[in-house]
PDB file of N, CA, C, O and CB in Angstrom:
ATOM      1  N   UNK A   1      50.553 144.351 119.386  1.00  0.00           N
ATOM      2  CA  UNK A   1      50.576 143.744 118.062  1.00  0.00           C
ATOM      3  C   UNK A   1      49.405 142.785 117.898  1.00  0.00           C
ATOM      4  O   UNK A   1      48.779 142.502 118.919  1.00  0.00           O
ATOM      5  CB  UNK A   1      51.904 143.012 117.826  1.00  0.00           C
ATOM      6  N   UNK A   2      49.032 142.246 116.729  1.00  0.00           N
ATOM      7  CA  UNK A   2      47.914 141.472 116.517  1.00  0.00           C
ATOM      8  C   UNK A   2      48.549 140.430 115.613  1.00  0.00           C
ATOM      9  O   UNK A   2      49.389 140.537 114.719  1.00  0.00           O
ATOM     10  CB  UNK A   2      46.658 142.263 115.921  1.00  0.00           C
ATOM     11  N   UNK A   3      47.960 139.497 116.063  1.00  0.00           N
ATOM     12  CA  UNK A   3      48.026 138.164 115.818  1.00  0.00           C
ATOM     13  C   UNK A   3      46.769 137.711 114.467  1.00  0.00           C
ATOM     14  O   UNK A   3      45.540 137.784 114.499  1.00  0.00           O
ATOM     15  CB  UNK A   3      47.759 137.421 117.404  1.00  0.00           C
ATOM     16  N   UNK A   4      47.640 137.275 113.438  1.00  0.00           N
ATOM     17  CA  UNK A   4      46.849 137.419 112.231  1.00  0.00           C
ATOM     18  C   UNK A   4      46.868 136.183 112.018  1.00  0.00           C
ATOM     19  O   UNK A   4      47.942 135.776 112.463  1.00  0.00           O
ATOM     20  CB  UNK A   4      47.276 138.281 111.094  1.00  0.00           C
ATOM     21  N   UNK A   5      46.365 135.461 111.645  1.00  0.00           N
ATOM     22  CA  UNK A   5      46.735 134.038 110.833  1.00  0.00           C
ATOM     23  C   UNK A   5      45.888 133.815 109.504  1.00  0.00           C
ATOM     24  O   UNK A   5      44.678 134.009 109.392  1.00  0.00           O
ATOM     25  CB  UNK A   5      46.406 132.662 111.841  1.00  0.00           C
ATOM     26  N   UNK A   6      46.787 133.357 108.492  1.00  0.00           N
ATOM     27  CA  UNK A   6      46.812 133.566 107.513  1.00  0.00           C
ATOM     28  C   UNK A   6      46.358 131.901 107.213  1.00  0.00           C
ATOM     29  O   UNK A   6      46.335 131.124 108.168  1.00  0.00           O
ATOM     30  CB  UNK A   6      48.057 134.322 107.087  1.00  0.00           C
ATOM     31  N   UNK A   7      45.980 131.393 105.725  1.00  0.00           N
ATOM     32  CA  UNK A   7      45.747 130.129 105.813  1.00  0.00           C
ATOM     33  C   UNK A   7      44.988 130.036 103.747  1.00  0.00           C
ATOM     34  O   UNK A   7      43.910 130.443 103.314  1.00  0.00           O
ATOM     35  CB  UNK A   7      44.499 129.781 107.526  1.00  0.00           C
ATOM     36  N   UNK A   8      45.575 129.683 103.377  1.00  0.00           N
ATOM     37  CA  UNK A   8      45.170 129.616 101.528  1.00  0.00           C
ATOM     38  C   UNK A   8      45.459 128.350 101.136  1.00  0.00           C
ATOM     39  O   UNK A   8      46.225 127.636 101.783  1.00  0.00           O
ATOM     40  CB  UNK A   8      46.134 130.666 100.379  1.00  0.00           C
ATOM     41  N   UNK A   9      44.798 127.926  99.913  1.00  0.00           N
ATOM     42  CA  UNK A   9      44.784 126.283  99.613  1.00  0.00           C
ATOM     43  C   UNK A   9      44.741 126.653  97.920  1.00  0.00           C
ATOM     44  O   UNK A   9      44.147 127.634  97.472  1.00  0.00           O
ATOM     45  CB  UNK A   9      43.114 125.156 100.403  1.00  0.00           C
ATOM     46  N   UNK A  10      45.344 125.858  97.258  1.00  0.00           N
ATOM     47  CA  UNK A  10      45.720 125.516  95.792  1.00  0.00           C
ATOM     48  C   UNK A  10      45.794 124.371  95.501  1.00  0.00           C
ATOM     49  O   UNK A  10      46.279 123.507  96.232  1.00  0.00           O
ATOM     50  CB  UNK A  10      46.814 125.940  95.352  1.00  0.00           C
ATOM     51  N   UNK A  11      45.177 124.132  94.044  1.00  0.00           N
ATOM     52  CA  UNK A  11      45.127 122.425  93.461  1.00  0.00           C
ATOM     53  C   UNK A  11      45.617 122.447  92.394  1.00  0.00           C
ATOM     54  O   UNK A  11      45.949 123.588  92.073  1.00  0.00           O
ATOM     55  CB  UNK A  11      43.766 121.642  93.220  1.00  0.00           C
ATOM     56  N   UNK A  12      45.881 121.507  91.481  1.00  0.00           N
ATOM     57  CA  UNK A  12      47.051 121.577  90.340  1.00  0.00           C
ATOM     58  C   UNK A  12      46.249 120.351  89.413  1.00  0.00           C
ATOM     59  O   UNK A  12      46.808 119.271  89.223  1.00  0.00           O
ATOM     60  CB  UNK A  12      49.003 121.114  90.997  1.00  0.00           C
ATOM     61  N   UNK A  13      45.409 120.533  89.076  1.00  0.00           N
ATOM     62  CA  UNK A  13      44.673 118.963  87.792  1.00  0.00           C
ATOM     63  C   UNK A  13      45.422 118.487  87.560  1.00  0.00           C
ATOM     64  O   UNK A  13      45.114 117.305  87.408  1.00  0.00           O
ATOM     65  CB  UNK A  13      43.994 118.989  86.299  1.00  0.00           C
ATOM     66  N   UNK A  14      47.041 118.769  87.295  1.00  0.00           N
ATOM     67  CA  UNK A  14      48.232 117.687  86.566  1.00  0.00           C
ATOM     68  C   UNK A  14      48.766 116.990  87.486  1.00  0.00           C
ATOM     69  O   UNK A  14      48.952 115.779  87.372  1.00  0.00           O
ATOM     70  CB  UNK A  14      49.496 118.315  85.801  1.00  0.00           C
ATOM     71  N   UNK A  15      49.120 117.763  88.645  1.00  0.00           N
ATOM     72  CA  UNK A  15      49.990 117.147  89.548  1.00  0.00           C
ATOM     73  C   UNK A  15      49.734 117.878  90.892  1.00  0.00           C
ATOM     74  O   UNK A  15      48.598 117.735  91.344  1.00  0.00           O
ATOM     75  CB  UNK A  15      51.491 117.218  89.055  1.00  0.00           C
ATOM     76  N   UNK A  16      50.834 118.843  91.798  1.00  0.00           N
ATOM     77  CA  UNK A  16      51.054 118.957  92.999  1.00  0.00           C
ATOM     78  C   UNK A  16      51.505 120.415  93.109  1.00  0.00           C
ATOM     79  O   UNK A  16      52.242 121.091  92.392  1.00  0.00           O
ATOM     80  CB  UNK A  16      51.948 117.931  93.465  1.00  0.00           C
ATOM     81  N   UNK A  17      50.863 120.675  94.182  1.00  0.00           N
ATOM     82  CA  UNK A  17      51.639 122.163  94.638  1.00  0.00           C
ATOM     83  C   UNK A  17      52.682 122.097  94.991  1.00  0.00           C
ATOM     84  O   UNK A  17      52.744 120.978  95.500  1.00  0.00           O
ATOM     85  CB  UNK A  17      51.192 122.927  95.641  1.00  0.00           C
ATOM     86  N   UNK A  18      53.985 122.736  95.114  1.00  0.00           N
ATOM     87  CA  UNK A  18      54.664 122.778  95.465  1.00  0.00           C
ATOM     88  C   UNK A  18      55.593 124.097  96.074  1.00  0.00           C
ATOM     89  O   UNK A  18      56.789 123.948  96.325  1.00  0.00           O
ATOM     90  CB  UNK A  18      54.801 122.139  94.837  1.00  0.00           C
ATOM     91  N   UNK A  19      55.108 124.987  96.211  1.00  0.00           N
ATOM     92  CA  UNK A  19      55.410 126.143  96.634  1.00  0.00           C
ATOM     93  C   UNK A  19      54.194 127.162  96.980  1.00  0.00           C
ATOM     94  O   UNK A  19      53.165 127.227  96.307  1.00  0.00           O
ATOM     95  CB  UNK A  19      56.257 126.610  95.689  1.00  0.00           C
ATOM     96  N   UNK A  20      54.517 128.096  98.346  1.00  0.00           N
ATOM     97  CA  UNK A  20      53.010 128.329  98.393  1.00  0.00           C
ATOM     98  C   UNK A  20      53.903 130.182  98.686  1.00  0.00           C
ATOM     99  O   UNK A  20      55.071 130.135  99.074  1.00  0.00           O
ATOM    100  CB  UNK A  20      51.682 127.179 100.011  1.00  0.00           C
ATOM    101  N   UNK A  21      53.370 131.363  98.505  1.00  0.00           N
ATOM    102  CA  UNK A  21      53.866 132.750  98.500  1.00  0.00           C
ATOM    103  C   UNK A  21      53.011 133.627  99.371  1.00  0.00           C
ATOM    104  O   UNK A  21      51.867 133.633  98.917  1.00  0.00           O
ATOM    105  CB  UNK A  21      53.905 133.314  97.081  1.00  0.00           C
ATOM    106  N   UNK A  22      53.127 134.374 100.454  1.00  0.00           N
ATOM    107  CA  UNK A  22      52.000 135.330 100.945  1.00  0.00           C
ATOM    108  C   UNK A  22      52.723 136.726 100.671  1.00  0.00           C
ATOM    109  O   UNK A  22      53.867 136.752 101.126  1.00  0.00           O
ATOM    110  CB  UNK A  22      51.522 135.091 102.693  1.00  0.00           C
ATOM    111  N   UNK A  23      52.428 137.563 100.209  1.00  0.00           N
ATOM    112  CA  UNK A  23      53.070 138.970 100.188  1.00  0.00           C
ATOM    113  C   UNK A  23      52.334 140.202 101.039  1.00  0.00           C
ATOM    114  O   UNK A  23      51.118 140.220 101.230  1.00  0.00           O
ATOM    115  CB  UNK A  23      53.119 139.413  98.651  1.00  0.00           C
ATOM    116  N   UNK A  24      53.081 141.036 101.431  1.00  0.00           N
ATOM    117  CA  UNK A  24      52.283 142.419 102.028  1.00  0.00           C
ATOM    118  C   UNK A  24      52.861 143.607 100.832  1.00  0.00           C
ATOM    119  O   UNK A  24      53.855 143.615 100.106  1.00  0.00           O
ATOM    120  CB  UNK A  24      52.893 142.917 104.031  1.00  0.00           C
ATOM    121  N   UNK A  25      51.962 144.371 100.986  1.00  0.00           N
ATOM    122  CA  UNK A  25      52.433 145.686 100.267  1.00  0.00           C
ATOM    123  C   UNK A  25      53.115 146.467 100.752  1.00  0.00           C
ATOM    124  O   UNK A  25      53.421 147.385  99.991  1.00  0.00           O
ATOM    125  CB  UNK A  25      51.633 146.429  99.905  1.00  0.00           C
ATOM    126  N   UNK A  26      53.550 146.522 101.833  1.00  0.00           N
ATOM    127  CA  UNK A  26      53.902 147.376 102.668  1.00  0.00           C
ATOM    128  C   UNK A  26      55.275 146.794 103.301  1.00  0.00           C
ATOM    129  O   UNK A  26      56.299 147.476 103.267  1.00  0.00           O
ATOM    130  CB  UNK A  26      52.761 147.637 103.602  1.00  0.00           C
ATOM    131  N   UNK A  27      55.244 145.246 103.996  1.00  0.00           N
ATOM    132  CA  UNK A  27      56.032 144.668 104.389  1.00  0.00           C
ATOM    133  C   UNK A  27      56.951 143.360 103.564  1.00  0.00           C
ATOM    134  O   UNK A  27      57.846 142.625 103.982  1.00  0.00           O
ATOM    135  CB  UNK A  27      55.406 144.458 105.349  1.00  0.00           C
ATOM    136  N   UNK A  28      56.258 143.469 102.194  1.00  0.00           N
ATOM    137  CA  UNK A  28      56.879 142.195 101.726  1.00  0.00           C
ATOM    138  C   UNK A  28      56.460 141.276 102.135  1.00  0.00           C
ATOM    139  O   UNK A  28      55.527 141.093 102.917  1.00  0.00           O
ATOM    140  CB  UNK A  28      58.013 142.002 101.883  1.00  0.00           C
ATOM    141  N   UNK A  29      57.529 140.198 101.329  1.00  0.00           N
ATOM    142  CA  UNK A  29      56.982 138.408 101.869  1.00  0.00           C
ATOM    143  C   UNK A  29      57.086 138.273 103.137  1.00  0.00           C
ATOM    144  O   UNK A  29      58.016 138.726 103.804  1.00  0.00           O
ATOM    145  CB  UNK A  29      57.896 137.027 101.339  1.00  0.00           C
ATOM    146  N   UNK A  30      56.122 137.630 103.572  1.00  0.00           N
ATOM    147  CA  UNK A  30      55.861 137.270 104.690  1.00  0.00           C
ATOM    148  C   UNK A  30      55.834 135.935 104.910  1.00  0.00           C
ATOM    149  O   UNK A  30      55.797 135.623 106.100  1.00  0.00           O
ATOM    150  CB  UNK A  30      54.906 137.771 105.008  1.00  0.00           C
ATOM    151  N   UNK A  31      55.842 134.808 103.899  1.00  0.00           N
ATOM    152  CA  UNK A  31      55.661 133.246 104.493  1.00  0.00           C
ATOM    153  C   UNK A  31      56.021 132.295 102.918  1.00  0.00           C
ATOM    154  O   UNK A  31      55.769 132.814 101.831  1.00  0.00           O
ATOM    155  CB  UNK A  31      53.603 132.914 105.255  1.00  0.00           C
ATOM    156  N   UNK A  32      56.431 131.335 102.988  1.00  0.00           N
ATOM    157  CA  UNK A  32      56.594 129.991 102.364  1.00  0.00           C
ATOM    158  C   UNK A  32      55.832 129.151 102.322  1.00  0.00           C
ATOM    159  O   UNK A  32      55.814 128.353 101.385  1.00  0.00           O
ATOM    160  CB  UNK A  32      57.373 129.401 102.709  1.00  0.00           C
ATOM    161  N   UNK A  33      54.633 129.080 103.759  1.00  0.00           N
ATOM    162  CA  UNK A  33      53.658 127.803 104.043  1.00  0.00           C
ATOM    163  C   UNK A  33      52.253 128.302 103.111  1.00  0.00           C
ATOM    164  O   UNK A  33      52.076 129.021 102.128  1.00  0.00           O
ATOM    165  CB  UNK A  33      53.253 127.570 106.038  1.00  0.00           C
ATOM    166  N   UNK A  34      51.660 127.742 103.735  1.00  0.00           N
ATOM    167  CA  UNK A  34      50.364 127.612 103.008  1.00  0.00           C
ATOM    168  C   UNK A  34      49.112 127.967 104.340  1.00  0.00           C
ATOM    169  O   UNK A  34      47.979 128.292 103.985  1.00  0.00           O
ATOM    170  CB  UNK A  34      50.254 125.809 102.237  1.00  0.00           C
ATOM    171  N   UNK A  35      49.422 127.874 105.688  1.00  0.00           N
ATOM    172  CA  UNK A  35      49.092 128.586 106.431  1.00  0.00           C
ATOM    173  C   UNK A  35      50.251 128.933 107.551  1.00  0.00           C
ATOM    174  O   UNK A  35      51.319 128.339 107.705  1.00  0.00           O
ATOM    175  CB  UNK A  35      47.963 128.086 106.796  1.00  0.00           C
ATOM    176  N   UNK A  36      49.685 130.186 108.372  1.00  0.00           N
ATOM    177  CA  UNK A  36      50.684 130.357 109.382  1.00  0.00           C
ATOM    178  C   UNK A  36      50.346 131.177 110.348  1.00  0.00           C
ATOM    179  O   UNK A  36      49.129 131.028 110.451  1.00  0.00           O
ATOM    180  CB  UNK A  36      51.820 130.770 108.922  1.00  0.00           C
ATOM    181  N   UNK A  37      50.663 131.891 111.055  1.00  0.00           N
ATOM    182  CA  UNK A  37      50.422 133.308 111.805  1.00  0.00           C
ATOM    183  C   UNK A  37      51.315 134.208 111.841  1.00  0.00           C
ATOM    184  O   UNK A  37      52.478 133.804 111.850  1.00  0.00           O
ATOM    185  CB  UNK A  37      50.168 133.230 113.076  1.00  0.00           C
ATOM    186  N   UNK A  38      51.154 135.192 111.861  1.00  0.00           N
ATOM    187  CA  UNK A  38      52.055 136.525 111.828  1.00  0.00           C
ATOM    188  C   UNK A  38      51.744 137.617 112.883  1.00  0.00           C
ATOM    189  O   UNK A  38      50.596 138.001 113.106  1.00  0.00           O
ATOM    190  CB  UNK A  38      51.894 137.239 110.425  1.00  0.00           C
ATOM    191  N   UNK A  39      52.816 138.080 113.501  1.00  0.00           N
ATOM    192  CA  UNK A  39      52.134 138.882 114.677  1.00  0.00           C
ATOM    193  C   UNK A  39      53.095 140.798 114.628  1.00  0.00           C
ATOM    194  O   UNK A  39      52.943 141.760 115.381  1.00  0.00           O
ATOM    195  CB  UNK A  39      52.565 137.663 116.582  1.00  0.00           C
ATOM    196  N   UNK A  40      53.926 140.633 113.512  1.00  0.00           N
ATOM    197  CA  UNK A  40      54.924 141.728 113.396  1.00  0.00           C
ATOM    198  C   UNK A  40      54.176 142.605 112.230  1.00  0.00           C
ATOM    199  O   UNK A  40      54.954 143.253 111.530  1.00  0.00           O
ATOM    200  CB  UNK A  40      56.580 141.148 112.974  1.00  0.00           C
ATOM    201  N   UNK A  41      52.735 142.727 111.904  1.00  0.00           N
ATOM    202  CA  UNK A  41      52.768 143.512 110.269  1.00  0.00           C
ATOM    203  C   UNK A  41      52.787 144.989 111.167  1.00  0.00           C
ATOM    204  O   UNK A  41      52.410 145.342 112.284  1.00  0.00           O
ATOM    205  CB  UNK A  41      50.959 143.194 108.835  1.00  0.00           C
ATOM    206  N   UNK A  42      53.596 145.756 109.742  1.00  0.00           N
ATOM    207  CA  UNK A  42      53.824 147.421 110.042  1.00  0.00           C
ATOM    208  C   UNK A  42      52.351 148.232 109.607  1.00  0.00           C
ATOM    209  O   UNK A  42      51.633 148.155 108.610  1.00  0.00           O
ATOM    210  CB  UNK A  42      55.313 148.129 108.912  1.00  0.00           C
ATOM    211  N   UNK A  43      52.285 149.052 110.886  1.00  0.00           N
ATOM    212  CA  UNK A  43      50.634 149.534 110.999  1.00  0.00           C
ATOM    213  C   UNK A  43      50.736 150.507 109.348  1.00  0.00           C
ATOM    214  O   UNK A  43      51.609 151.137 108.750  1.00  0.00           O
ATOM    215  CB  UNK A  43      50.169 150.863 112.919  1.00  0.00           C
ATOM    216  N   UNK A  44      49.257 150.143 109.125  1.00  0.00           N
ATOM    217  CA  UNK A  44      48.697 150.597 107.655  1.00  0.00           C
ATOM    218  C   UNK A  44      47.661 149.710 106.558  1.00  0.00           C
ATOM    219  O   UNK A  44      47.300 148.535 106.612  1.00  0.00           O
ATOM    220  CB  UNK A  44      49.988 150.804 106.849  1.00  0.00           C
ATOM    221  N   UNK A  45      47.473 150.366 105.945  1.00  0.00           N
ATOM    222  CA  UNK A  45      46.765 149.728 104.824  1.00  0.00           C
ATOM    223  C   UNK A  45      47.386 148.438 103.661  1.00  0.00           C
ATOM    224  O   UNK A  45      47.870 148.743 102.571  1.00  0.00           O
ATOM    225  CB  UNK A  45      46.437 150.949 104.052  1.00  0.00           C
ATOM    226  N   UNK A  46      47.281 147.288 104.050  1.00  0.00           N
ATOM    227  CA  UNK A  46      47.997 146.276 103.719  1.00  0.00           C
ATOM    228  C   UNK A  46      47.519 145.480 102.410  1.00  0.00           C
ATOM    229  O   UNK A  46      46.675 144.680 102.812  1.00  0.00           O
ATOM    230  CB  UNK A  46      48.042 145.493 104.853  1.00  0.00           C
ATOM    231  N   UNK A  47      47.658 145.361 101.220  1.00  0.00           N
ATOM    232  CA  UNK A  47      47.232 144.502 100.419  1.00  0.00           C
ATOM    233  C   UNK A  47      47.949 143.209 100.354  1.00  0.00           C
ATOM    234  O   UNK A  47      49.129 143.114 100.019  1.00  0.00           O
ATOM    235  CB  UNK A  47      47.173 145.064  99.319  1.00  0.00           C
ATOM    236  N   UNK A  48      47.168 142.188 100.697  1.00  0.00           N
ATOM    237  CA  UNK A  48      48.023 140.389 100.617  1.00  0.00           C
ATOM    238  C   UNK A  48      47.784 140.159  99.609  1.00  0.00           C
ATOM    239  O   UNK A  48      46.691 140.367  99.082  1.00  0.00           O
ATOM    240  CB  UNK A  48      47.592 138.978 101.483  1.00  0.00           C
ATOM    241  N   UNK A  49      48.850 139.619  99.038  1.00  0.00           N
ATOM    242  CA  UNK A  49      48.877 138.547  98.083  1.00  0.00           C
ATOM    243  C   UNK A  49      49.028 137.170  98.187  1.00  0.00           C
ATOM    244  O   UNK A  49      49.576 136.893  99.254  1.00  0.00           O
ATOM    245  CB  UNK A  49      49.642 138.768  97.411  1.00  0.00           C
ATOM    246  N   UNK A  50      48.820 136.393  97.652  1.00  0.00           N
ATOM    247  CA  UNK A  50      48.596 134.790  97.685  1.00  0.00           C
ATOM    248  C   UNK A  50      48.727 133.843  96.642  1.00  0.00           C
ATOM    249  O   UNK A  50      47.726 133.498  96.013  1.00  0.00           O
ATOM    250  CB  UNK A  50      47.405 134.524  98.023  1.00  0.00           C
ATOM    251  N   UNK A  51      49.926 133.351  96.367  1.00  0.00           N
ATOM    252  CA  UNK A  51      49.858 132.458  95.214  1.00  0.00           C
ATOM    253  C   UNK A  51      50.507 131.128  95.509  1.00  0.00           C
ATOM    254  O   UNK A  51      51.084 130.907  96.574  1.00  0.00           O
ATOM    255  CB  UNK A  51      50.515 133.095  94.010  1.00  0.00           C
ATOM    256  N   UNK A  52      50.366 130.030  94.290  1.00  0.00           N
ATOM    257  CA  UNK A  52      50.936 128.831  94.537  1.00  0.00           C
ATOM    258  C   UNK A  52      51.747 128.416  93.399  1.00  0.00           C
ATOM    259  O   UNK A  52      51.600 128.897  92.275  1.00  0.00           O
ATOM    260  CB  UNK A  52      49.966 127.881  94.865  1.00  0.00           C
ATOM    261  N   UNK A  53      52.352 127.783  93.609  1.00  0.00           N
ATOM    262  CA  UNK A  53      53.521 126.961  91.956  1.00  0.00           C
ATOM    263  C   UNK A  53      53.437 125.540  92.462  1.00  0.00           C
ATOM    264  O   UNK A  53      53.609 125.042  93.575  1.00  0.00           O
ATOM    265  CB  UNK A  53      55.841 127.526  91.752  1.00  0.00           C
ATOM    266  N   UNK A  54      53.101 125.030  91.222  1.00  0.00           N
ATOM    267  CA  UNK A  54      52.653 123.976  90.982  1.00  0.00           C
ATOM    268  C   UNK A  54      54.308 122.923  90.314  1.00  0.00           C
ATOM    269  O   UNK A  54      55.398 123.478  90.175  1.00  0.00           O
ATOM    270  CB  UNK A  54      51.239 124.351  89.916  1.00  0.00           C
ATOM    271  N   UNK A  55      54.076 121.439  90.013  1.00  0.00           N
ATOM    272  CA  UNK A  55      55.221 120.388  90.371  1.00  0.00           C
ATOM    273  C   UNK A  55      55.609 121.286  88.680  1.00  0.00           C
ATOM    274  O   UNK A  55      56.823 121.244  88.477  1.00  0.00           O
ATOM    275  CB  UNK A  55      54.813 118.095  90.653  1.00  0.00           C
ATOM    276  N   UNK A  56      55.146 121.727  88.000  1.00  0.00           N
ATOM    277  CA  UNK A  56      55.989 121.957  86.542  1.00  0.00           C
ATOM    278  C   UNK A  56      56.412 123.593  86.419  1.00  0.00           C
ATOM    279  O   UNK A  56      56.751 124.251  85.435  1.00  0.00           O
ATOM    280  CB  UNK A  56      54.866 121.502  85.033  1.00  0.00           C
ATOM    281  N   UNK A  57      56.229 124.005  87.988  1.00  0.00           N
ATOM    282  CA  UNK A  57      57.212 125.465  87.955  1.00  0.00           C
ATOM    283  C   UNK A  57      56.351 126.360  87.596  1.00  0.00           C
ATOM    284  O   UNK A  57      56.930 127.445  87.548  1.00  0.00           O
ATOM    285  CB  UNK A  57      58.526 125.588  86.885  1.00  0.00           C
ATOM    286  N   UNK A  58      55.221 126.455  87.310  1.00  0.00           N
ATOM    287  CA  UNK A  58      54.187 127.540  86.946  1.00  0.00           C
ATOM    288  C   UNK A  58      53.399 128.130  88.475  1.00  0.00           C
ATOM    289  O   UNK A  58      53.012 127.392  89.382  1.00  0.00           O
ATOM    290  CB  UNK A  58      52.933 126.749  85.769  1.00  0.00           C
ATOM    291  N   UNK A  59      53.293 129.759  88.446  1.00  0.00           N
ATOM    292  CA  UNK A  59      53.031 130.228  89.589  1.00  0.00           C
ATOM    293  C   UNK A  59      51.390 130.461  88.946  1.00  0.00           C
ATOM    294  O   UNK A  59      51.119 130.528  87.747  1.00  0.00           O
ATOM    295  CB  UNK A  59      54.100 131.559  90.173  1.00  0.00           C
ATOM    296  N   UNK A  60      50.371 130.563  90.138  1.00  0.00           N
ATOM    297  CA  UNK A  60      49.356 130.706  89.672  1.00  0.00           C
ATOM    298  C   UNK A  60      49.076 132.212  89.235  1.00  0.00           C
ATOM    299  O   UNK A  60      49.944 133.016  88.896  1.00  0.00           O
ATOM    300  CB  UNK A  60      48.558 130.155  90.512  1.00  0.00           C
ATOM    301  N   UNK A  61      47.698 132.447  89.306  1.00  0.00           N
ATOM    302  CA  UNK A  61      47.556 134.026  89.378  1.00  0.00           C
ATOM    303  C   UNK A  61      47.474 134.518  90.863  1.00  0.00           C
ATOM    304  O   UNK A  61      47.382 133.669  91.749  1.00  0.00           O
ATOM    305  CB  UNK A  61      46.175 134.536  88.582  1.00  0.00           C
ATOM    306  N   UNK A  62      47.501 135.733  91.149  1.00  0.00           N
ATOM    307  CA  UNK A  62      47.861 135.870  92.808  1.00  0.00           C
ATOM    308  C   UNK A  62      46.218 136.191  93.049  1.00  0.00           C
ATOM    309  O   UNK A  62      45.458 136.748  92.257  1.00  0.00           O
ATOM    310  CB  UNK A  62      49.245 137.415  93.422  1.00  0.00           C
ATOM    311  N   UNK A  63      45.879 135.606  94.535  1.00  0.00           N
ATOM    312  CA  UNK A  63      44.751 135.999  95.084  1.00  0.00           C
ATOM    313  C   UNK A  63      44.851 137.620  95.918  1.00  0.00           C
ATOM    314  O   UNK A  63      46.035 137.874  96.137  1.00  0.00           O
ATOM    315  CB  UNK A  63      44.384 134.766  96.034  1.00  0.00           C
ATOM    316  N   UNK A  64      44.173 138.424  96.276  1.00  0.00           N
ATOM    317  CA  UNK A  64      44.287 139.520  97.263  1.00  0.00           C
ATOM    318  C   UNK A  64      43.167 139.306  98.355  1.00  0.00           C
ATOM    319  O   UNK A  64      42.070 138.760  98.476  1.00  0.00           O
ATOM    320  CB  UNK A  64      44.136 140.976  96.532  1.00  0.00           C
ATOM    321  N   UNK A  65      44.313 140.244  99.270  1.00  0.00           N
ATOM    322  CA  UNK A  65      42.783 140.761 100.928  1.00  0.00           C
ATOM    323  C   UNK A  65      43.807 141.892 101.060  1.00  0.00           C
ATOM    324  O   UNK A  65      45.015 142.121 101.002  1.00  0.00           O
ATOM    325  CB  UNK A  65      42.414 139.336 103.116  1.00  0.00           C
ATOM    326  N   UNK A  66      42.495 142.525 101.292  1.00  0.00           N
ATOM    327  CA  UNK A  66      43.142 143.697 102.057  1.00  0.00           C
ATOM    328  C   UNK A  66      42.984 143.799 103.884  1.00  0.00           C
ATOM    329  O   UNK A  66      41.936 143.548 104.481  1.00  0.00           O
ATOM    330  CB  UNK A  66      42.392 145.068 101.357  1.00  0.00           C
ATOM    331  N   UNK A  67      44.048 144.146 104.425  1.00  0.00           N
ATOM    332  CA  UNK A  67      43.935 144.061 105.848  1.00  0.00           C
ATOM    333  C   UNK A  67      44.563 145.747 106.612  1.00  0.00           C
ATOM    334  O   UNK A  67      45.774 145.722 106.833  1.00  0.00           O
ATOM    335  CB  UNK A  67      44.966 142.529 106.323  1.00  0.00           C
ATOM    336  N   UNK A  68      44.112 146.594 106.850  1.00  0.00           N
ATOM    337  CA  UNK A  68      44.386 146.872 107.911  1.00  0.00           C
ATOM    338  C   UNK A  68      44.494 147.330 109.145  1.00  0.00           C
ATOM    339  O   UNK A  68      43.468 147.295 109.824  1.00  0.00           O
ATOM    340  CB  UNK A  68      44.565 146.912 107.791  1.00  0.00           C
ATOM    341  N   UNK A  69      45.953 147.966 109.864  1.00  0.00           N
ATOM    342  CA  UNK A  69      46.695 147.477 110.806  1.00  0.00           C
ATOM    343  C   UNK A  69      46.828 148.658 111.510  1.00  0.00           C
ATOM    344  O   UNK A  69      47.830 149.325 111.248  1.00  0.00           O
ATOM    345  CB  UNK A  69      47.893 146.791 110.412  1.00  0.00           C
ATOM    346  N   UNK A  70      45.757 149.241 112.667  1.00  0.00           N
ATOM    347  CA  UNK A  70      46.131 150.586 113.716  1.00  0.00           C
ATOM    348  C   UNK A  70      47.435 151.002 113.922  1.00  0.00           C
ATOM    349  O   UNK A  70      47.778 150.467 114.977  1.00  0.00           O
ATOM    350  CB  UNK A  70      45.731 150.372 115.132  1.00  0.00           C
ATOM    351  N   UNK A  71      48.050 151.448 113.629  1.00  0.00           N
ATOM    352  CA  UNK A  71      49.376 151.993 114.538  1.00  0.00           C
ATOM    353  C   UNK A  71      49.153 152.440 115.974  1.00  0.00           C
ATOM    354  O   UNK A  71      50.107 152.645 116.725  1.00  0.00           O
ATOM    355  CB  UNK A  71      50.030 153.289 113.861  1.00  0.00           C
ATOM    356  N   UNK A  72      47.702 152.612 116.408  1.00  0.00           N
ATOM    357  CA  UNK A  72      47.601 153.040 118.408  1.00  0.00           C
ATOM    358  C   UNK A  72      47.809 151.807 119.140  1.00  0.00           C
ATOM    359  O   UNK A  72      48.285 151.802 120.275  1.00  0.00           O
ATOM    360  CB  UNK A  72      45.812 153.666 119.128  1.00  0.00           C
ATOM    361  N   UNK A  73      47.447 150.720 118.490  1.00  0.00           N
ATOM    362  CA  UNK A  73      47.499 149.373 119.506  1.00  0.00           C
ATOM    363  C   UNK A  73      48.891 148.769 119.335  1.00  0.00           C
ATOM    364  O   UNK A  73      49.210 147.762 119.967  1.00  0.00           O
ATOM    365  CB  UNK A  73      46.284 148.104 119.102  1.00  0.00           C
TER     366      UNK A  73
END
């Protein structure tokens, strides 16, 4: 398995982040933080998503990467 670490940053002009989202296409959500590592993604072609919600409940627009993931290793 491979050891990925993940890591995204968001600012809010009014106020505060308060929620941070990573998604896979393949595997779903994957995290709550704002960085982390992940070592379980299912081998394939992975699109991440990345967003933040801010202190008045508004989610941003989502960022993407694409990552992937051999199934031989």
């Amino acid at each position: 398995n491979y050891l990925v670490t993940f890591s995204g940053h968001g600012e809010d002009s009014d106020g505060t982040i308060q929620d941070y989202e990573w998604c896979s296409s393949i595997d779903g959500i994957l995290c709550y933080e704002e960085s982390f590592e992940y070592q379980y993604l299912s081998p394939g072609n992975h699109t991440i998503t990345f967003r933040v919600k801010d202190d008045n409940g508004a989610w941003s627009n989502e960022s993407k990467g694409y990552l992937s993931i051999d199934a031989g290793l």
